[in-house]
N, C-alpha and C positions, 0 to 999 in steps of 0.2 A: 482363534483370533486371526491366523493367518487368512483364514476363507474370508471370513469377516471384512479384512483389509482388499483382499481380491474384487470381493462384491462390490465394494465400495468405490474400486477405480475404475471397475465394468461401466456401474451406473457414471460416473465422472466423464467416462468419455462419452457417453450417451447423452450428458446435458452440455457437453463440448460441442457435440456435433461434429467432430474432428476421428475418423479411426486414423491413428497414427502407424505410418509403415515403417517405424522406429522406436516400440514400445520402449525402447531402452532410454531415450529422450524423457516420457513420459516419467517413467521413475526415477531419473536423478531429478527431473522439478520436484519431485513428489516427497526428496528427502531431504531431510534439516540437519542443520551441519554438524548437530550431537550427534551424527549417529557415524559413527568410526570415526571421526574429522583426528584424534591423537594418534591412532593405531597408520593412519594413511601418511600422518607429516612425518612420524617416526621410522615405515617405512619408507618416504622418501617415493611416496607413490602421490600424481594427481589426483586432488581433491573429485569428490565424485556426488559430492551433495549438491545442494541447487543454487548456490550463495554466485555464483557463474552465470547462470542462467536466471537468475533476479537482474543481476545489472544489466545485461542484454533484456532481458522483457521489460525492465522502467523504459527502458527507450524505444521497445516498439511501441508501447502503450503511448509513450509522448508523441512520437508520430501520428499515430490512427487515430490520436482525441486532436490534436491540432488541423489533422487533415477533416476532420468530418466537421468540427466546428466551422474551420474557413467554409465551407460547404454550405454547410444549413446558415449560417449567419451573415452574408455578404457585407452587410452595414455596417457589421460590430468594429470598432478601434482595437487595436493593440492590447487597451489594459484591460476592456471587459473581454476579450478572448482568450487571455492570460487570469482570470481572474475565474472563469466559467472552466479551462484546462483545469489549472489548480485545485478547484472541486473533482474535479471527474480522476485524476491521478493520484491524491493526496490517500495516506492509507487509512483512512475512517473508508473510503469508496469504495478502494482495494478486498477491505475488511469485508462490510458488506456484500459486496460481487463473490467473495470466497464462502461467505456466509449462505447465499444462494445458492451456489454451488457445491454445498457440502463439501468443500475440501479438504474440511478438518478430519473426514473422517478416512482419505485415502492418503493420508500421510505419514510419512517412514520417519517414526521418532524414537529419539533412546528412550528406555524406560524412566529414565528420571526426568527427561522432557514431558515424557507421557504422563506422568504422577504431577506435574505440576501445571498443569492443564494445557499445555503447549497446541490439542489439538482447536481451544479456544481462543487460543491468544492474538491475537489482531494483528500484532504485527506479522508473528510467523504465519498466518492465515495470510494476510497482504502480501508478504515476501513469495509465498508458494504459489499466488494468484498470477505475481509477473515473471515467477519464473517459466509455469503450462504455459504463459503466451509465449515466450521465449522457444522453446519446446516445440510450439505449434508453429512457430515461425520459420525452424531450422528443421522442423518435418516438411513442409507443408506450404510454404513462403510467403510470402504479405499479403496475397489472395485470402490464404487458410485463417494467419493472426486474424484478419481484420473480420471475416465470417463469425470467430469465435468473441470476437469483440463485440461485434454488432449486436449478435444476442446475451452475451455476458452482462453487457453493459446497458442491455435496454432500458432495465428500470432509473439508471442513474442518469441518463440521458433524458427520459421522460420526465425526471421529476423537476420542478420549478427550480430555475436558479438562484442561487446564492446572493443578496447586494453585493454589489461591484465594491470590491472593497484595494485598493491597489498598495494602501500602504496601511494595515491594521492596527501597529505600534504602534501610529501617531493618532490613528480615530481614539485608541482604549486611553492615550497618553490624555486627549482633550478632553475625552467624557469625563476622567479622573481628578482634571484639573476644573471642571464645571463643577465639580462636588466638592471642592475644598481637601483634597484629597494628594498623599504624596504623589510622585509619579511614580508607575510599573515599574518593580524588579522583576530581573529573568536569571535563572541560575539554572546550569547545567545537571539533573539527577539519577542520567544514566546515557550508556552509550551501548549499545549491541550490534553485532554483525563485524562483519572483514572492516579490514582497513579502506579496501575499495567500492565500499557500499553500505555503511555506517547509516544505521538510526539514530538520531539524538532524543531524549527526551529531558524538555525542558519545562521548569513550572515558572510561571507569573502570579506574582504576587502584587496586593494592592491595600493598603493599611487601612482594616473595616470590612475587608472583600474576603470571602472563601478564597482561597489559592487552586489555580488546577495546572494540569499539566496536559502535554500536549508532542506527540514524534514528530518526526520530520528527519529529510535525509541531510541534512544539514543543520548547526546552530542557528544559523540562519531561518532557516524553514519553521523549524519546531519553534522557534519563538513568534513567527509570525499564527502559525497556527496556535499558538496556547493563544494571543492575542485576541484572535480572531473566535477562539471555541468562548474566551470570557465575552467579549463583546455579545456574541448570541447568546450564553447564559442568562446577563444581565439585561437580555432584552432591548440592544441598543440595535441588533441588527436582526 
């Protein structure tokens, strides 16, 4: 298993395009915070999983997707460039781009992460995505992130944008009320990660409608994205 894991980051840095001159960078993005996270608080030792280097790579990422947008879009306004980021950072994109990159399969999980498919799970696949930019950014500096972005990210940059949608909960609120229909509930039905970089996952509900749910790094977020995932279900967007 251990080769297995080795092969697996060989190839990772190989579809990175990055050799890092700090392998050691590499493998705490690479580990999830099961894996020692009580043995390291208990000694009283700095965390060494990648929950550090998520919150530092969500913000290079938000960087080099705002900067290549102002770029290729000269014309775009404030909310369709906010609205076209939001796609490109959001962790369904995250997910994806990790999913590309096989990340799941060079990832340091405890075994009961590992038995519960954690090398599948999207968010920790998303999480581990910005933590290697993070990684590549403090190996390698904004040059490096942004090389590794550029190809990371090309599919989701190539693919058609999203409608410009700037405030979702009022589009799904109206469709809702066009149908004779209560308006959207949103309740909170889980929370993971640190305190300082929290996923929320939240579902919306609509009397008549499937309910779904939907992450985000805020209540905020995660209800506009459940919002927004019913809106495209039901074909309005």
């Amino acid at each position: 298993m251990a080769n297995a894991r080795t092969e697996a980051v060989a190839a990772l840095v190989d579809r990175l395009g990055h050799d890092f001159r700090d392998p050691a960078l590499l493998e705490r993005a690479l580990t999830h915070s099961s894996v020692g996270e009580g043995a390291d608080k208990a000694a009283g030792k700095p965390a060494r999983h990648n929950e550090r280097l998520e919150f530092l790579g969500d913000r290079v990422l938000g960087l080099l997707v705002a900067q290549r947008l102002h770029q290729d879009f000269p014309a775009a306004d404030e909310g369709e460039l906010s609205s076209r980021l939001h796609a490109l950072v959001d962790k369904r994109a995250c997910g994806r781009v990790g999913e590309a990159l096989k990340i799941g399969e060079a990832l340091r999980l405890s075994p009961g992460e590992t038995k519960s498919g954690g090398r599948r799970k999207e968010g920790v696949v998303a999480d581990a995505v910005e933590a290697v930019l993070a990684a590549v950014f403090l190996d390698g500096g904004l040059n490096a992130a942004r090389g590794v972005f550029d190809r990371a990210w090309a599919d989701e940059l190539a693919a058609p944008p999203p409608r410009a949608l700037n405030n979702p909960k009022s589009a799904l609120q109206e469709w809702a009320q066009a149908r004779g229909r209560p308006l959207p509930t949103y309740r909170v039905t889980g929370q993971t990660g640190s305190d300082h970089a929290p996923t929320f996952t939240v579902e919306v509900a609509i009397e008549g409608v499937e309910p779904l749910t939907a992450p985000g790094r805020s209540r905020q977020d995660a209800e506009k994205a459940a919002a927004t995932a019913m809106l495209q279900r039901e074909g309005v967007i």
